[in-house]
matplotlib code that plots the C-alpha trace (Angstrom):
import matplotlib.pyplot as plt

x = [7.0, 7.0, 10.6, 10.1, 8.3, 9.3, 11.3, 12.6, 9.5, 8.9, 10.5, 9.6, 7.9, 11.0, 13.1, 11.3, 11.0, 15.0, 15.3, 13.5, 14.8, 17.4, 14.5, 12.8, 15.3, 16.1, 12.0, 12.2, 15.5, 13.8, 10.8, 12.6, 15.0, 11.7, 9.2, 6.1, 3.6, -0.6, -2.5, 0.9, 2.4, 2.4, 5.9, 5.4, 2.1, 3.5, 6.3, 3.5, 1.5, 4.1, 5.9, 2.1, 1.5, 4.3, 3.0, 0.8, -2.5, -2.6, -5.4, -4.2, -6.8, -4.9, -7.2, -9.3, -11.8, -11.0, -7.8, -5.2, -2.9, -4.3, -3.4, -5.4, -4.1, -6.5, -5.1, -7.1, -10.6, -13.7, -16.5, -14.3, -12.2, -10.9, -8.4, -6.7, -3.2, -2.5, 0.1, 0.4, 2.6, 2.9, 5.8, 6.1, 7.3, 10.3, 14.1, 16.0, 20.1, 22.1, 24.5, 22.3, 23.3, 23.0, 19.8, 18.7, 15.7, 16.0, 13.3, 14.2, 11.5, 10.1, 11.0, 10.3, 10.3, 7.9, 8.8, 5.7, 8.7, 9.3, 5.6, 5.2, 8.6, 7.1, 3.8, 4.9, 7.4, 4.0, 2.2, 5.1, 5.5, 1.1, 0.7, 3.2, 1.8, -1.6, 0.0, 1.8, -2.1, -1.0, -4.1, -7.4, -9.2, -9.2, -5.8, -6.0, -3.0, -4.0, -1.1, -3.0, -2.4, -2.5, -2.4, -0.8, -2.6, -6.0, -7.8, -9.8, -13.2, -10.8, -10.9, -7.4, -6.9, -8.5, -11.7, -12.1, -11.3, -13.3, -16.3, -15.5, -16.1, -12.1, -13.0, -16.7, -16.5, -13.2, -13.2, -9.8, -7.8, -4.2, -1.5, 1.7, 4.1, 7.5, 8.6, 12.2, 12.3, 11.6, 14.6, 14.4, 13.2, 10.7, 6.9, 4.3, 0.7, -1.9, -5.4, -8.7, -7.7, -4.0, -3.8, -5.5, -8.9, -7.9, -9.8, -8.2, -9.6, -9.6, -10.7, -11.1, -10.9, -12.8, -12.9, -12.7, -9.8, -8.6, -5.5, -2.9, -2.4, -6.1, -6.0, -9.3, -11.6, -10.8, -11.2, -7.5, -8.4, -4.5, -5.1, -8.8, -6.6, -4.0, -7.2, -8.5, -5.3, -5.0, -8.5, -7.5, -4.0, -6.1, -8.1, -6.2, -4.8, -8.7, -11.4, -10.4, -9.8, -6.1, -6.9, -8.0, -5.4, -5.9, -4.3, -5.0, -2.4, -2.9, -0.2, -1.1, -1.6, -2.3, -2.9, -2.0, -0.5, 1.6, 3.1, 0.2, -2.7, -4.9, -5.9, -9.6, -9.2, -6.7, -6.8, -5.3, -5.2, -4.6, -5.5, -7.3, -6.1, -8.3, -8.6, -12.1, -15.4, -17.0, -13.4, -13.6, -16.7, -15.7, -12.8, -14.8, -17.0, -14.1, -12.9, -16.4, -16.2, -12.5, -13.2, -16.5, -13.9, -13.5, -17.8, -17.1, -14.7, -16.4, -15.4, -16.9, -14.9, -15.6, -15.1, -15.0, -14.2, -12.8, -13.2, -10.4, -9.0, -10.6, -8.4, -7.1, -9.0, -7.2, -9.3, -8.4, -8.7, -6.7, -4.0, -4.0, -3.5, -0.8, 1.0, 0.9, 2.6, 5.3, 6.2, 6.0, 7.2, 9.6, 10.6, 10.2, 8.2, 5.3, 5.8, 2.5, 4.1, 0.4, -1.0, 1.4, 0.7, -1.4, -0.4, -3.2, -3.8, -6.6, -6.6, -8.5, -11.6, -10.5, -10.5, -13.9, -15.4, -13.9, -12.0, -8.9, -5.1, -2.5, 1.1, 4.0, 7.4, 10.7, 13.2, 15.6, 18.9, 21.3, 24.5, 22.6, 20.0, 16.4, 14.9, 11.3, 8.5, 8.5, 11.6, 14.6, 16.6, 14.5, 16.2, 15.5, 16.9, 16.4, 16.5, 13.2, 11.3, 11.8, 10.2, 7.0, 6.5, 6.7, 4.4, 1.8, 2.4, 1.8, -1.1, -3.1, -2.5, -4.1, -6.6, -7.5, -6.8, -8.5, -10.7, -10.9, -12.7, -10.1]
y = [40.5, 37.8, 36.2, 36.7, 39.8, 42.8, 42.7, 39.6, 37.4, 38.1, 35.2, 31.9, 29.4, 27.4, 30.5, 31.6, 28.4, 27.9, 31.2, 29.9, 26.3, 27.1, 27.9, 25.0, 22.5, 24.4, 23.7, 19.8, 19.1, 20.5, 18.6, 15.6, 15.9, 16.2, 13.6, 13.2, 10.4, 11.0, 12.9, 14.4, 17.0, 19.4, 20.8, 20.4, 22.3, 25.2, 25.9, 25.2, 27.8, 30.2, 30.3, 30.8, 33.5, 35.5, 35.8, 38.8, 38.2, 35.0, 33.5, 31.0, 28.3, 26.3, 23.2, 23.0, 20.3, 20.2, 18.5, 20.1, 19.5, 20.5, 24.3, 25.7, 28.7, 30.5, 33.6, 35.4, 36.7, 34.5, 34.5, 33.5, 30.3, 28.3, 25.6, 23.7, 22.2, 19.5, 18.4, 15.1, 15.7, 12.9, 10.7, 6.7, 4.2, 3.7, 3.9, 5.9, 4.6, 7.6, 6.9, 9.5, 13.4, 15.2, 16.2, 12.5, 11.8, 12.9, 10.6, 7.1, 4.7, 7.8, 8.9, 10.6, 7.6, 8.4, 12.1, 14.3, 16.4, 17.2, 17.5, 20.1, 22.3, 22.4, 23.4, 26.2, 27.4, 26.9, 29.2, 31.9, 31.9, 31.6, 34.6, 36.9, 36.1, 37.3, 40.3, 41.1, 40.6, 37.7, 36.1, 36.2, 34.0, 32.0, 29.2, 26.7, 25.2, 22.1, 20.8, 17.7, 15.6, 11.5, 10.1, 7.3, 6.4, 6.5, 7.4, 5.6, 6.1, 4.5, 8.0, 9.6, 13.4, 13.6, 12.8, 14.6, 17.2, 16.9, 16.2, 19.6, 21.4, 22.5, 21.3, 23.2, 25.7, 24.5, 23.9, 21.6, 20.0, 18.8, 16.9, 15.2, 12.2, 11.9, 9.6, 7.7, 5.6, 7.9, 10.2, 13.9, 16.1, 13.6, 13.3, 10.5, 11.1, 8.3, 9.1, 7.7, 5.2, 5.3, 4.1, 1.5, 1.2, -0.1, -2.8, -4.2, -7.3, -9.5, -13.2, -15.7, -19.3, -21.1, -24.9, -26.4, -26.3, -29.3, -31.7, -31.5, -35.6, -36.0, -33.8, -36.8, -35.1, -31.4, -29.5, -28.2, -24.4, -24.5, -27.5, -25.7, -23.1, -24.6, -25.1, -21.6, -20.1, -22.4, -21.0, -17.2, -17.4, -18.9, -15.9, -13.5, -16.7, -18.5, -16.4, -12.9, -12.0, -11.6, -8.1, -6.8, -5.3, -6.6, -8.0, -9.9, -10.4, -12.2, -10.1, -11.4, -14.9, -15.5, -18.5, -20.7, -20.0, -23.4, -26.4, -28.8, -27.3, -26.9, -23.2, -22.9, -20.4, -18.5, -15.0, -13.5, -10.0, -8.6, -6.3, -6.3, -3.4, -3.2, -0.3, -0.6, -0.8, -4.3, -5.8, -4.5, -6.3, -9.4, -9.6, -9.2, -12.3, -14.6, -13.9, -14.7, -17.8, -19.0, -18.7, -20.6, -24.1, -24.1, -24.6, -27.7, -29.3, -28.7, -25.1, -21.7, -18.3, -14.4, -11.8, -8.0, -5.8, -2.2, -0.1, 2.8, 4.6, 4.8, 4.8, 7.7, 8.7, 11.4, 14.1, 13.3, 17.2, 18.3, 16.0, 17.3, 20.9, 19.3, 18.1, 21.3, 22.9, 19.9, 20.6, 24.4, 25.2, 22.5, 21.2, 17.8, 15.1, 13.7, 9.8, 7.6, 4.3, 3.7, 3.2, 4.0, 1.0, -1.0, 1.4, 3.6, 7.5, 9.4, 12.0, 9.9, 11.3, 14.4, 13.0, 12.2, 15.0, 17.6, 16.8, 16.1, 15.1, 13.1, 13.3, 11.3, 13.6, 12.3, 12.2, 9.3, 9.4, 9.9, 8.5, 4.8, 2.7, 3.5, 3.6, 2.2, 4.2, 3.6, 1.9, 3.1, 4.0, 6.6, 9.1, 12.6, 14.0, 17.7, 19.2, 17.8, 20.7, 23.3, 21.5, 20.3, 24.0, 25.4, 22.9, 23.7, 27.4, 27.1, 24.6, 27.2, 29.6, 28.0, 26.9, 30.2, 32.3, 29.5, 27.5, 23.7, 23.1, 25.3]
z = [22.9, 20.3, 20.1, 15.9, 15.3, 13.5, 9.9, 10.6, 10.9, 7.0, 4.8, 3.6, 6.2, 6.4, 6.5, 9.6, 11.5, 11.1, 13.3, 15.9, 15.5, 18.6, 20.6, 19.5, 20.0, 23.7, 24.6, 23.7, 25.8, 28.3, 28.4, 27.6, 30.9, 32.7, 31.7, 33.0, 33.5, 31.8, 34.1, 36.1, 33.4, 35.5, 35.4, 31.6, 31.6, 33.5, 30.9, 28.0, 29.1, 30.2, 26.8, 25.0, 27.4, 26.1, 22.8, 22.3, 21.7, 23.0, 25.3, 27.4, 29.2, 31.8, 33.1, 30.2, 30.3, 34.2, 33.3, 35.7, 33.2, 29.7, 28.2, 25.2, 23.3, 21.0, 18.8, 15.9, 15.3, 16.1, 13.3, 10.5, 9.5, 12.8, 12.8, 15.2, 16.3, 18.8, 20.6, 23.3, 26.6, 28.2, 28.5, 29.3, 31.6, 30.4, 31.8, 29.6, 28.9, 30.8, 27.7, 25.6, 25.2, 28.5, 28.4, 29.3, 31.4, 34.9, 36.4, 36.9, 34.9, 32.8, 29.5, 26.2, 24.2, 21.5, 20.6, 22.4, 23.5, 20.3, 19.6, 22.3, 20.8, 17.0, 18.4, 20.5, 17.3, 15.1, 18.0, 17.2, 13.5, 13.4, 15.9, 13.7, 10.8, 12.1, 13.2, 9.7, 8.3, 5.7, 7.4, 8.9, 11.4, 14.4, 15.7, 18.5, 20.4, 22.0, 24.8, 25.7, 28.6, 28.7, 25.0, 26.4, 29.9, 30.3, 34.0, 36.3, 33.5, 30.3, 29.4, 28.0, 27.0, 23.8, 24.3, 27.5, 25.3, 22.7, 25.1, 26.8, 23.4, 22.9, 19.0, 18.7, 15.8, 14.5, 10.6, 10.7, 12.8, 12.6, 14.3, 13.6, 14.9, 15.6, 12.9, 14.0, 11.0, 8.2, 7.4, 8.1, 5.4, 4.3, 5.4, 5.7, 4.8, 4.5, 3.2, 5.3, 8.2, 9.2, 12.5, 14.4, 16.2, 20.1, 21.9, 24.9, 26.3, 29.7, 29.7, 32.2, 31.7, 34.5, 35.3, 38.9, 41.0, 43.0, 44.1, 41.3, 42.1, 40.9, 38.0, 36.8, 39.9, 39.1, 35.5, 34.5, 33.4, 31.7, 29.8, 29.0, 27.9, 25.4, 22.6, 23.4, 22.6, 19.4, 18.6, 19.7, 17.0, 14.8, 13.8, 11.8, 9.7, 9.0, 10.2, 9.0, 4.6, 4.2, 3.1, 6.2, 8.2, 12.1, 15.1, 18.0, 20.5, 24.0, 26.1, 29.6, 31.4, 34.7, 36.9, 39.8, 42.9, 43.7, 42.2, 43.6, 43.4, 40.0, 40.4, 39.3, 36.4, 34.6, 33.3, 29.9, 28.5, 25.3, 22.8, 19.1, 16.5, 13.1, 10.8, 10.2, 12.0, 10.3, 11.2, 14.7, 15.0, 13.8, 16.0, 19.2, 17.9, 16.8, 20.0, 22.0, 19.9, 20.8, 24.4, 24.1, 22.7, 27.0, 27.5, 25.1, 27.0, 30.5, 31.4, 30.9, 30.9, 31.2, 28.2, 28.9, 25.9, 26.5, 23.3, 23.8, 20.4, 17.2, 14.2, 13.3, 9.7, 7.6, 5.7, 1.7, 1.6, 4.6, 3.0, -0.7, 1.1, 3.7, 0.0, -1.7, 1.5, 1.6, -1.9, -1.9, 1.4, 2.1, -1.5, -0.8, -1.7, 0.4, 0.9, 0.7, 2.1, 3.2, 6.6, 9.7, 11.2, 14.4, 16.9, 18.7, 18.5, 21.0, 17.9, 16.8, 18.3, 17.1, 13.7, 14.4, 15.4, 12.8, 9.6, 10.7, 9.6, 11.3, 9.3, 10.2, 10.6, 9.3, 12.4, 12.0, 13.1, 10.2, 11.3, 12.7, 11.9, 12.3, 16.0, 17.2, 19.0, 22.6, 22.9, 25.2, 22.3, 20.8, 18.9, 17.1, 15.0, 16.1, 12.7, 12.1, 14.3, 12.1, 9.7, 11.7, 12.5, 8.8, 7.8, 10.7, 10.1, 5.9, 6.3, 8.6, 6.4, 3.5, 5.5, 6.8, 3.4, 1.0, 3.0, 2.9, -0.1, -3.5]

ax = plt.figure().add_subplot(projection="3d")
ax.plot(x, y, z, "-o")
ax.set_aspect("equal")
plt.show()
């Protein structure tokens, strides 16, 4: 039976999400006291699909794609408008501070750090308030819950969960396709959209500088890879500030070095890792090359190195038209103002390729912590504020139904 059905699932959208907001706020405590790491949700997937199997009408696909882990609910009537609602699960390494409400992390090193807990709550309250409004006939068509494992981790291929996905066809006949983030610096009540690119294209890169080992006393009969490397990294910081336009939004950070093994020996090479973040595809491009180009400073003074390149994320892009609907429902539903602060910043999204495939929408959700200052993503102090789910869900729930009612294009 659905937890909201009868006479009192009739209301406003934020009228009904606030009924199920102790439910809500119950389903994320619970998935944040149980973290679990890309690939492993499986705890997390169990309680996913068992909460969508209780919703009448429901169909529930548990190891979608072949992912164990990965639960796809579809409601509605096929041959009409279809959209589709996603949701990450995974949680990171990170040791939570046992100082937090009791509902902290109970796996040492793992924790809910950049709010897919409370991803997971508003899409299963979204699942409720969608799959009564269906039944009350306000709407027609087709909804899909996505639960998708490993946003954060990819697996052995470079592969995370979205694009395993999207490759399995979960996103073939879907008109729209929407997600949201947890947004710990942005009060609640208020809601970041961002038309076109809003997050970052990922590259991660591994270089080796190589030269030629030998006695650290006769530094003149070997070829020092770390003094081969002190004009590479010059070169390597030096392209955002004089080989990129000012106006291009990228980064290139070297987050790794490795070398030597012992205090009199000139190890032979040394190794770095990093990543490159750009919003758009000629930038991406360029940064690969300036970075070929860096490395090669090491040929000129008697070395070589190694470059590989792995391309993971695109940037997120957000439909212009997905957005206009997403501010009508902001101002209608929730009587606030839509903030357009611009891009969300160099961080990387897999919904990306789901961006890519269909039009698509990532919104950033409002979810600081009144009483302090602002938190970070993926930092141990994390906070949500909790009265932010409600709001996630009415938005889903009125966005569909526009969607589904009007169609994309008014």
């Amino acid at each position: 039976m659905s937890l909201i059905s009868g006479p009192s699932a009739k209301g406003g959208a934020m009228e009904r999400a606030e009924r199920l907001a102790p439910l809500m706020t119950q389903w994320r405590r619970a998935f944040h006291r149980r973290p679990e790491r890309s690939f492993a949700e499986f705890r997390t997937a169990e309680q996913v699909a068992a909460i969508l199997e209780s919703i009448p009408g429901m169909t529930v696909n548990r190891g979608a794609a072949g992912i164990t882990t990965a639960v796809v609910g579809t409601i509605g009537t096929s041959g009409g408008r279809h959209v589709a609602l996603r949701a990450d699960m995974d949680a990171l390494p990170i040791e939570e501070p046992p100082a937090v409400p009791d509902f902290f992390s109970d796996t040492p090193g793992l924790m809910h750090a950049c709010g897919h807990d409370g991803h997971m709550a508003i899409l299963l309250g979204a699942a409720h308030l969608i799959a009564d409004s269906l039944a009350l006939g306000e709407m027609t068509g087709q909804v899909t819950f996505i639960f998708q494992p490993a946003e954060e981790t990819p697996d052995e291929t470079g592969k995370t969960g979205a694009p395993l996905l999207v490759d399995a066809g979960v996103l073939d006949g879907v008109d729209a396709v929407m997600a949201l983030h947890m947004d710990p610096g942005t009060p609640v009540g208020s809601i970041r959209l961002h038309d076109g690119a809003c997050m970052a294209h990922v590259d991660n890169f591994r270089a080796r500088v190589i030269g030629e080992g030998g006695h650290a006393g006769y530094p003149n009969l070997a070829v020092d890879p770390l003094w081969l490397l002190l004009p590479v990294l010059e070169a390597v910081h030096g392209i955002r500030a004089r080989r990129l336009s000012p106006l291009d939004a990228a980064v290139l950070s070297v987050c790794h070095i490795e070398g030597g093994t012992t205090n009199n020996v000139i190890p032979p090479y040394v190794d770095l890792a990093g990543t490159l973040r750009s919003y758009h595809d000629d930038v991406r491009k360029t940064l690969v090359e300036e970075l070929e180009r860096a490395l090669s400073v090491a040929v000129a003074l008697g070395g070589r190195y190694e470059l590989t390149v792995e391309r993971c994320e695109p940037a997120v892009s957000n439909s212009v038209v997905i957005n206009r609907l997403l501010t009508r429902v902001i101002q209608e539903a929730i009587r606030s103002e839509p903030l357009w602060t611009g891009p969300f910043g160099m961080g990387g999204e897999d919904f990306g390729f789901m961006s890519q495939k269909v039009p698509g929408s990532l919104f950033f959700l409002g979810c600081a912590d009144p009483a302090g200052d602002p938190t970070n993503l993926h930092s141990p102090y994390f906070f949500m504020d909790e009265r932010a789910l409600p709001i996630g869900a009415a938005v889903f729930l009125e966005t569909v139904k526009t969607i589904l009612i009007d169609g994309l294009f008014q």
